[in-house]
ZAMARGU-4260 file (C-alpha; in steps of 0.2 Angstrom, whole numbers, plus 5000, padded with zeros to 4 digits):
<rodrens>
0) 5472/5448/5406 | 5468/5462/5418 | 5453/5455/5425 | 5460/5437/5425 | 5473/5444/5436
5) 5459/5453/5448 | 5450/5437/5448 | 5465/5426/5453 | 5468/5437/5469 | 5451/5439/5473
10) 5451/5418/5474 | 5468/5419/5481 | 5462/5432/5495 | 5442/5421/5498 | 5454/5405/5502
15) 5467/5414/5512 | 5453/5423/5523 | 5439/5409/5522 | 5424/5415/5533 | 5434/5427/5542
20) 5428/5440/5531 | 5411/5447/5525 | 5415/5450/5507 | 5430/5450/5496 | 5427/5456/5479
25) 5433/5470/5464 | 5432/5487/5466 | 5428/5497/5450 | 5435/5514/5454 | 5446/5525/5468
30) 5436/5525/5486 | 5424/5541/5485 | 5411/5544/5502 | 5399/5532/5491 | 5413/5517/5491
35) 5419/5520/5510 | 5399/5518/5516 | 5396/5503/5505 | 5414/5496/5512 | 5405/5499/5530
40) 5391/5489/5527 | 5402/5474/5524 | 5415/5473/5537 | 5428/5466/5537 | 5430/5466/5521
45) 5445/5465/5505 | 5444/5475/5488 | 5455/5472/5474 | 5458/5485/5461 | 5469/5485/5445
50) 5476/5503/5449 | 5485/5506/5431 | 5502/5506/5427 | 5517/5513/5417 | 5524/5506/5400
55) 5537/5493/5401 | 5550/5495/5388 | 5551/5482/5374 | 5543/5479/5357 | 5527/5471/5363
60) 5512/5482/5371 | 5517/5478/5391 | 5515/5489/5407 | 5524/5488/5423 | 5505/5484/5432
65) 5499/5489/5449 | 5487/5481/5460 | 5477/5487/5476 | 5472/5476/5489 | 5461/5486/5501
70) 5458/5480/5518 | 5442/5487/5527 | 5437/5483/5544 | 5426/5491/5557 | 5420/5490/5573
75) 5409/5499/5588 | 5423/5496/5603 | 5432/5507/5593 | 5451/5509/5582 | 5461/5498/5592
80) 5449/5483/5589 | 5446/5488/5570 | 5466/5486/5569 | 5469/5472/5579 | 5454/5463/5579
85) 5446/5454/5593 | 5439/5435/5599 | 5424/5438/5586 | 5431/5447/5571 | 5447/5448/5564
90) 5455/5465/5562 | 5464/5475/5548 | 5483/5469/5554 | 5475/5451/5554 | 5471/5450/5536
95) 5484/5459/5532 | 5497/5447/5539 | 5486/5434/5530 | 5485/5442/5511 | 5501/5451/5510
100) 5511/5432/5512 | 5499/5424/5502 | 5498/5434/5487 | 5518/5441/5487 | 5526/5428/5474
105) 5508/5422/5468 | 5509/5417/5448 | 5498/5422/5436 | 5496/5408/5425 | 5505/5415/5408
110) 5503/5433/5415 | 5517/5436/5427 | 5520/5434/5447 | 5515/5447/5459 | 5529/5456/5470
115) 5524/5466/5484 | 5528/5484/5484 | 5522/5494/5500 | 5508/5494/5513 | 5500/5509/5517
120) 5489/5515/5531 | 5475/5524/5523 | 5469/5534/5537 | 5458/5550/5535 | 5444/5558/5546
125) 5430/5554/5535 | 5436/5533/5537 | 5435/5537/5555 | 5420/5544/5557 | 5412/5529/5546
130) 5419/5519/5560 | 5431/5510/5548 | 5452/5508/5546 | 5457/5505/5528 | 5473/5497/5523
135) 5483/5497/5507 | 5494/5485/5502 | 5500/5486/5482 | 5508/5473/5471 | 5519/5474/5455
140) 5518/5464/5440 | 5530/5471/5428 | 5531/5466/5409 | 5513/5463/5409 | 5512/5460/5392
145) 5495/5466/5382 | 5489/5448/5372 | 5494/5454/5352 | 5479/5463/5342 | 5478/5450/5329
150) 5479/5432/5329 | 5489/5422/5313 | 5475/5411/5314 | 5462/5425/5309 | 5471/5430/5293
155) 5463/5424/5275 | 5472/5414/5267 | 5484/5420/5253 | 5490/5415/5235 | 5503/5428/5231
160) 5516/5436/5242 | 5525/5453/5239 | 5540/5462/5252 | 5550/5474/5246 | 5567/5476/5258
165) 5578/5490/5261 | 5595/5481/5270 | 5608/5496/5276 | 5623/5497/5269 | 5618/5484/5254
170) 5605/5484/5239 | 5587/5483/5240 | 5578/5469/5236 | 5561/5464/5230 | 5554/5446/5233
175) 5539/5441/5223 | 5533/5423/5226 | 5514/5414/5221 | 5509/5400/5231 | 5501/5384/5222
180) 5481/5382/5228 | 5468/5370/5225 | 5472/5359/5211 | 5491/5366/5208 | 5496/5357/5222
185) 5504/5340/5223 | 5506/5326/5237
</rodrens>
């Protein structure tokens, strides 16, 4: 479920951005001085990372789910292009004003729809001296629910079935029932 929803935003992103972009693809971890010199060899270009999330109350597994869409572009005439772009290359506001529509609202096919929570500026002096700007814009997708850790289907079949039940305020019970199989059964 996590990397279908990666996968459906990276597709979502690929035909919102077309050939207006060098790469568009999943990024395993937080941006280190390894990811930002990668990033600068591929720009402009979008990253989408499952950024964790907070347990969503109820009695299924579920998590109120973050994702990052990271926005890296660079150029040699300097920041002003990067953000803005130019005739050639789009810049970082460009795809931004491209991804954040496009992906607010987007279903997840039995997973959930992604809501738009903030965009942020990631500036810092080590981007700028790469040559790069990098923008974050993060999406919800709360009650994500975690697909259950056994299927009814894998259980073995049974002959004999045993519950005891304690019921407040009123008597326990015991229920003890066998089942017919193979030839005990009739049409």
């Amino acid at each position: 479920m996590l990397a279908k929803v990666e996968d459906d935003m990276i597709e979502r992103c690929k035909s919102l951005l077309g050939r207006h972009v060098k790469k568009v693809e999943d990024l395993p971890a937080g941006w280190d001085a390894n990811t930002l010199k990668a990033a600068r060899r591929d720009v402009p270009g979008v990253y989408v990372a499952w950024s964790g999330g907070a347990a969503a109350p109820g009695s299924r597994a579920a998590i109120n789910s973050r994702y990052a869409v990271y926005v890296v572009t660079g150029h040699a005439s300097g920041e002003r292009v990067r953000r803005r772009g130019n005739g050639r290359e789009m810049g970082a506001y460009e795809i931004l004003e491209r991804i954040v529509p496009g992906l607010h609202g987007m279903t997840i096919e039995k997973i959930g729809t992604l809501q738009l929570e903030r965009v942020d500026n990631l500036y810092s002096d080590q981007a700028d001296r790469e040559g790069v700007v990098i923008y974050g814009a993060v999406f919800a997708l709360n009650k994500m629910q975690f697909p259950a850790a056994l299927d009814a289907s894998d259980l073995a079949d049974f002959a004999t079935f045993h519950a005891n039940h304690q019921v407040p305020d009123g008597p326990d019970t015991e229920t003890h029932q066998t089942l017919p199989t193979g030839s005990e059964v009739t049409p």
